[in-house]
C-alpha positions, -999 to 999 in steps of 0.1 A, spaced: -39 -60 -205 -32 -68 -243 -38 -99 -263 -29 -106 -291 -29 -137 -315 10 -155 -310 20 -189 -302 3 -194 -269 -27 -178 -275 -52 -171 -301 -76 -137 -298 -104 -165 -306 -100 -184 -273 -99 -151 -254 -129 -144 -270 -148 -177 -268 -134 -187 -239 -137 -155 -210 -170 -164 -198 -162 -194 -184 -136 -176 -163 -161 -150 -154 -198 -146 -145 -214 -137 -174 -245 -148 -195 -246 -126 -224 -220 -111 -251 -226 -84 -269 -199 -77 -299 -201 -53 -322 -173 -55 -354 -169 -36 -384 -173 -78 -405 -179 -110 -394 -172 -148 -402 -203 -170 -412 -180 -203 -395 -174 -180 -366 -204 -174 -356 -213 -211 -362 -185 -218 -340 -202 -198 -312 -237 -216 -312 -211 -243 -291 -210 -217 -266 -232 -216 -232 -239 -177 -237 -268 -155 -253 -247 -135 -278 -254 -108 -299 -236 -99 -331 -238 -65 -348 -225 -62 -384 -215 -31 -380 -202 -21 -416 -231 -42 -431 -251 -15 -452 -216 -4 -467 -202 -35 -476 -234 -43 -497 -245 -77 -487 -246 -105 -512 -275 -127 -513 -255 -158 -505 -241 -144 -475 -271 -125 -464 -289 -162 -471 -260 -178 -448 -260 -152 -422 -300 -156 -417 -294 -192 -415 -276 -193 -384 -296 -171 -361 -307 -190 -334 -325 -186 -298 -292 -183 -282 -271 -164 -309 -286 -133 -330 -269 -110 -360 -280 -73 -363 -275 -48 -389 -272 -16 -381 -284 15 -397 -256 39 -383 -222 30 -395 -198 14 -372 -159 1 -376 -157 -5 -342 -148 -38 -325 -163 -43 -288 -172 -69 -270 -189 -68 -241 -197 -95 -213 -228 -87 -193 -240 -107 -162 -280 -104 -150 -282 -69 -174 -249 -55 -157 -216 -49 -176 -191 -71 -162 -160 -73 -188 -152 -54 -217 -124 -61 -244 -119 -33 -274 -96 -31 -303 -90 -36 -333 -101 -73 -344 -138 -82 -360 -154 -111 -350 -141 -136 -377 -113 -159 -388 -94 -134 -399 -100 -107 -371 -94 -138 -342 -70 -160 -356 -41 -141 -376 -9 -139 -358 -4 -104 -344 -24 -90 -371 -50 -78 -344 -55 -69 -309 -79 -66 -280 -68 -49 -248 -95 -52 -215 -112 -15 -205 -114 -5 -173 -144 -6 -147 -144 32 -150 -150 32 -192 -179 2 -190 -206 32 -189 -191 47 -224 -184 12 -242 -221 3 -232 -236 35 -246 -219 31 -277 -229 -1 -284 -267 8 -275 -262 38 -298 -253 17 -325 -276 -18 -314 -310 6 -315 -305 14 -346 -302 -19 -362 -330 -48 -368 -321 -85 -373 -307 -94 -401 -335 -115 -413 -356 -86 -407 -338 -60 -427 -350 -40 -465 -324 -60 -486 -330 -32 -514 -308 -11 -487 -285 -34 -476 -277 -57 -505 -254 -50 -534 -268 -54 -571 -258 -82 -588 -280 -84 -614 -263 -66 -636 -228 -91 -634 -219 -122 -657 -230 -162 -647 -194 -162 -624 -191 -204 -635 -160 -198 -661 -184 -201 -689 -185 -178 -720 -197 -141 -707 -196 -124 -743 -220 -99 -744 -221 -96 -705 -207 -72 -684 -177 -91 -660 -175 -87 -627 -140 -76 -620 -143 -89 -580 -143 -120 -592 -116 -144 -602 -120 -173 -623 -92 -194 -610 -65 -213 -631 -79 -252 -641 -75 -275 -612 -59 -301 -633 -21 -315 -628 -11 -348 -625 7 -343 -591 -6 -308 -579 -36 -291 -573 -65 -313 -572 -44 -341 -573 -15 -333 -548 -17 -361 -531 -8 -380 -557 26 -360 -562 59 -364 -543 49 -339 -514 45 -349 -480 3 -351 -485 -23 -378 -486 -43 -388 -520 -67 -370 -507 -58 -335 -506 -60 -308 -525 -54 -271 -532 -70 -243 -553 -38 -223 -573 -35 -185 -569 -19 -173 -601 9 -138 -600 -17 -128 -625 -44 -137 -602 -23 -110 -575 -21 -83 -600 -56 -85 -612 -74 -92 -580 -54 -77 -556 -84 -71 -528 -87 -108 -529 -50 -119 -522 -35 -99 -494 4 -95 -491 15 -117 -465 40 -111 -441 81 -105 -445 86 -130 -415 89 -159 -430 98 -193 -421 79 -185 -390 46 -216 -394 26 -197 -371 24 -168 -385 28 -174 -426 -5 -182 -436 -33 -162 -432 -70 -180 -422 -98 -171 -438 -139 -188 -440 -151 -196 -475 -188 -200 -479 -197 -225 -511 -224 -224 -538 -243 -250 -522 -237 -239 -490 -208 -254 -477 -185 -234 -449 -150 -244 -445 -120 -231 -427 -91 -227 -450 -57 -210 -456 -42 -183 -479 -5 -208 -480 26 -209 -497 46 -179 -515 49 -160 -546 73 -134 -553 61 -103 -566 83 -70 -571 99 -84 -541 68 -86 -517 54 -115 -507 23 -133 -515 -2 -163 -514 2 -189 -541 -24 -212 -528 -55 -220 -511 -60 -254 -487 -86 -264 -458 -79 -262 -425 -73 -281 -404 -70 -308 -426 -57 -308 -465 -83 -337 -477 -114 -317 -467 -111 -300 -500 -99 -325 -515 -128 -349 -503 -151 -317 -510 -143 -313 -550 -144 -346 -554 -176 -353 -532 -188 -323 -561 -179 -341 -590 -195 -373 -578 -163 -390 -576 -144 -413 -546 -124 -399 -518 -88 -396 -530 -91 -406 -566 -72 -394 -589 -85 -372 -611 -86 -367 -649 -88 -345 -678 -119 -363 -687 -136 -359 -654 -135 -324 -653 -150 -323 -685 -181 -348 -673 -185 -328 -646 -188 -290 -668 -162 -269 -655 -123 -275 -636 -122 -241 -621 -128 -219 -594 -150 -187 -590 -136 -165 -565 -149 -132 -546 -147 -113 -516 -180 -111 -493 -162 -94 -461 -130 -91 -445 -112 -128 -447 -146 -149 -458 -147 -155 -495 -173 -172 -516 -162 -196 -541 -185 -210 -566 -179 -248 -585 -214 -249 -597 -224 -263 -637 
């Protein structure tokens, strides 16, 4: 059988949601990235899992996601790095040692990988393949060590050499060109305070803007979305975004810019909810939940942008730090 992320479905229930339907007391997944509020999200569940990063050494870790990741290990859930290289996505259900389900495809274990209309898939394996699935994944799992445990020297991506990313002056430093420094949050009825515009929004919600020159200069960061639109479900693409101080929120690459006649995001909100950002920046800047916000504040507070980069597939680190 496939699955697949649609109306009636999401690849994340499948996933979070199988052992309950079978006997099982462990999950073992191994995916090319992974989701810091995914695997938060799975601490809810009654299962020992085990999560290997499987492309972790190649995507070069960065501290504050390494820092993040380390964070959430727990008794029953546990993130491996691997030594040898692996793009695969498998997860497998074991009950009392013994392989008892196994789902393979093509969808990692985050926001992006679980939850993006028919983006990805899964499809179960047959009784006769557990033996190979299982072997591969012990291949792969002896090689690694937990990721609290591993030589970051290896693992980790230099950063030293890369500009302060808070939208302050970097001459004389070499810039990072992962990251974007996002337009000023400021407008009367948009952005920061969209809520206070004519839309169908509360006070307190908000939005961080994605320039066309944001697209053409970043374009890693801001994926094309898809021709199909109209269609809610499937028009904006989730993602996690891990904050300077260590904030995780859900959120959505929304709305639509034309560009050489493809189609991309023009905008980023929370989800589920378009106040959680809202209430976040202004929580930041020390100010009330909903209030409008000035000129003036932003410049009390040291900055009324955005620093924006890529740690992994779909999970992005944004800094708002003075």
């Amino acid at each position: 059988m496939l699955f697949v992320t649609d109306k009636k479905h999401s690849l994340k229930e499948i996933v979070f949601q199988k052992h309950l339907s079978i006997k099982a007391d462990e999950l073992n997944i191994l995916t090319g990235y992974i989701g810091s509020s995914t695997i938060e999200e799975a601490h809810n569940l009654d299962i020992k899992i085990n999560v290997v990063y499987g492309l972790a050494r190649h995507s070069k870790l960065k501290k504050v996601f390494h820092s993040d990741l380390c964070k959430l290990q727990t008794k029953q859930t546990k993130v491996y790095c691997p030594e040898i290289l692996s793009h695969a996505k498998i997860y497998i259900w074991k009950y009392r040692k013994k392989v008892v389900y196994v789902l393979n495809g093509s969808a990692n274990f985050s926001r992006s990988g679980l939850e993006t209309p028919l983006k990805e898939v899964l499809s179960e394996v047959h009784p006769a393949s557990f033996k190979q699935f299982s072997d591969y994944f012990e291949s792969i799992f002896q090689s690694s060590k937990l990721i609290d445990k591993i030589d970051f020297d290896k693992f980790g991506a230099n950063e030293d050499k890369f500009s302060d990313t808070r939208g302050n002056s970097t001459e004389g430093l070499e810039l990072d060109p992962n990251i974007c420094i996002s337009y000023s949050l400021y407008a009367k009825k948009s952005k920061i305070n969209w809520g206070h515009g004519n839309a169908n929004t509360t006070p307190r919600d908000a939005y961080i803007p994605i320039r066309k020159q944001d697209i053409v200069n970043y374009p890693q960061l801001f994926p094309e979305k898809a021709d199909n639109k109209g269609l809610r479900y499937n028009d904006n693409a989730p993602i996690e975004i891990l904050w300077d101080d260590g904030e995780r929120m859900a959120a959505l690459l929304e709305g639509s810019s034309i560009i050489d006649g493809f189609r991309y995001p023009n905008k980023i909100s929370s989800f589920k909810s378009k106040k959680i950002m809202g209430d976040y920046l202004r929580r930041r800047m020390g100010l009330t939940e909903g209030k409008f916000v000035t000129r003036q504040m932003f410049e009390n507070y040291g900055r009324d942008n955005i620093s924006i980069s890529l740690l992994g597939e779909g999970v992005y680190f944004m800094d708002f730090s003075v």
